[in-house]
C-alpha positions, 0 to 999 in steps of 0.5 A, spaced: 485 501 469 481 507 472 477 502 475 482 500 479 485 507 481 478 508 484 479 503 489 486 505 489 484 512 491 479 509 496 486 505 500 488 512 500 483 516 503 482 510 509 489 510 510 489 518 511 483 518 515 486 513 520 493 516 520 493 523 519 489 527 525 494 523 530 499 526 526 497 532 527 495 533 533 503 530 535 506 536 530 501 541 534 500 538 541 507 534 542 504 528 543 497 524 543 492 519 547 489 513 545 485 508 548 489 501 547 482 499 543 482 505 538 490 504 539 489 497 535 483 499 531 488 504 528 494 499 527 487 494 525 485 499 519 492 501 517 494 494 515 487 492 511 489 499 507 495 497 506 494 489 504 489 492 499 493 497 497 499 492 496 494 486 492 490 493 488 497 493 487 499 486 483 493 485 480 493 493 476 500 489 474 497 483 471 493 488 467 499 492 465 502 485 463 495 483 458 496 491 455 503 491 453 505 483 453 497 480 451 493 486 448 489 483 443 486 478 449 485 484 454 478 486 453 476 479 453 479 478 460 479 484 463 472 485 463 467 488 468 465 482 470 473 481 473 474 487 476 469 486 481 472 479 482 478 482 484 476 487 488 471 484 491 476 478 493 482 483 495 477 487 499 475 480 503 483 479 503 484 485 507 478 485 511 481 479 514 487 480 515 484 487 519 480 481 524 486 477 525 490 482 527 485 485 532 483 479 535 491 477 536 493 483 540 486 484 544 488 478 547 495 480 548 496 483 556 499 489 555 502 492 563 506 499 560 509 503 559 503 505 556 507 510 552 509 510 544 513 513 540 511 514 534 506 518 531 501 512 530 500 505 533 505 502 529 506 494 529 512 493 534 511 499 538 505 495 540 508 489 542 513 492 545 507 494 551 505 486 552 507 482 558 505 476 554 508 471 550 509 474 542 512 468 539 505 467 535 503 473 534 510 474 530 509 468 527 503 469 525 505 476 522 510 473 517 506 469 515 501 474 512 506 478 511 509 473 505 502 471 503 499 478 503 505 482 502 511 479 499 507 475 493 504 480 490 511 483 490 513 477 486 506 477 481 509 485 480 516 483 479 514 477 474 509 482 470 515 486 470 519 482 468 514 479 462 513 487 461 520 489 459 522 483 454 515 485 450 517 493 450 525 491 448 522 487 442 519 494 440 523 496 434 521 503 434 523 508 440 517 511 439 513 505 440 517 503 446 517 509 450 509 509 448 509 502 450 512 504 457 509 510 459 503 507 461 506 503 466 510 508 468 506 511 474 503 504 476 512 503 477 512 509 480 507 508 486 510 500 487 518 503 488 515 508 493 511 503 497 515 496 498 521 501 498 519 504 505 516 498 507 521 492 506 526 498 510 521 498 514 519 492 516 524 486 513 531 490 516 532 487 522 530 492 528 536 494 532 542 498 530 536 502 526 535 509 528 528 510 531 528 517 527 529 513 521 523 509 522 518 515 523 521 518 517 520 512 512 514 510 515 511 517 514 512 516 506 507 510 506 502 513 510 502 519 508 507 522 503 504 516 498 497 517 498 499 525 498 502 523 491 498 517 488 493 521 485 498 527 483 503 521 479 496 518 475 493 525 473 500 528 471 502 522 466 495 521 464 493 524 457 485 523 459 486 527 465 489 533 462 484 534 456 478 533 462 482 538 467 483 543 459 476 543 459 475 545 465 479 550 465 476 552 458 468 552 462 
């Protein structure tokens, strides 16, 4: 699990390194410049942080599933040797993801207004400056979007699923709330992520309040990472007894 957090970590900290000083410099300065390279760079690098995150996200599930539904196989398959694996392939997945995005929009004509608003480089403001035909490149989205979005979210809801069946089974309340209290953080992070994203990013388009979209698009880019590391150190008993000792020192 920790290993996992780590990584998790890493999304976080790429995530806010690409998103927040344009943030910052539109709150302070009303507004920011950008190359279009560095404008697709940074749309780029969001989107392998956040396919990272969203795959880091489902296979943390699988482990909560062997934890709870399958405990006495957990050693035997959550090992180091498949945490490498696993994480070797969601950081190629996202790498990817990350060239493909890069070489469908440097390839695109783009003929202005050359003016965003938004606080970062976000996918459809993007496309809004193109002249070019966008037909394939939406196309090509949905279908990273279900592959490496959506079908995570479905190993997480099956987990789930498996995970609530096996605690229901519990015959004690103390061994139910002991049983869901170790994923209790990991649900926490998934409902905030894939809450805003699927607003942001499933719900059609028109009719939707621009304001809004900027609101919601700062809880994934910001506020989550702001919060992952405060969720997993508050409802961690290892993290308390380490930050106790600290003190005590």
């Amino acid at each position: 699990m920790y290993f996992f957090i780590t990584q998790l970590s890493l999304c976080d900290i790429l995530l806010t390194t690409d998103i927040v000083p344009t943030l910052l410099l539109t709150v302070l300065y009303g507004g920011s410049s950008v190359t279009l390279i560095g404008c697709i760079f940074q749309f780029s690098f969001f989107v392998m942080s956040e396919s990272s995150e969203c795959l880091l996200l489902s296979v943390m599930s699988y482990d909560r599933y062997l934890a709870i539904c399958n405990p006495l196989r957990y050693n035997s398959i959550i090992n180091h040797m498949f945490c490498v694996v696993s994480v070797t392939i969601v950081w190629l997945i996202g790498f990817t993801v990350m060239f493909m995005y890069m070489i469908s929009m440097y390839h695109l004509h783009y003929c202005g207004p050359h003016f965003i608003d938004h606080f970062y480089c976000d996918l459809e403001p993007i496309l809004q400056l193109s002249c070019s035909d966008t037909t394939t490149i939406y196309k090509e989205i949905l279908l990273i979007g279900v592959l490496n979005g959506f079908s995570p979210f479905v190993i997480i809801v099956i987990s789930y699923v498996c995970i609530v069946i096996t605690i229901m089974k519990i015959p004690s309340n103390t061994g139910r709330h002991k049983a869901f209290s170790t994923c209790s953080s990991h649900l926490t992070v998934v409902s905030m992520l894939y809450g805003t994203l699927f607003i942001v990013y499933l719900f059609p388009s028109k009719g939707k309040s621009l304001t809004l979209s900027k609101v919601l698009s700062l809880i994934y880019t910001v506020l989550t990472p702001l919060l992952n590391p405060i969720i997993y150190t508050l409802r961690n008993q290892d993290f308390k007894k380490a930050f106790h000792k600290l003190r005590l020192v």
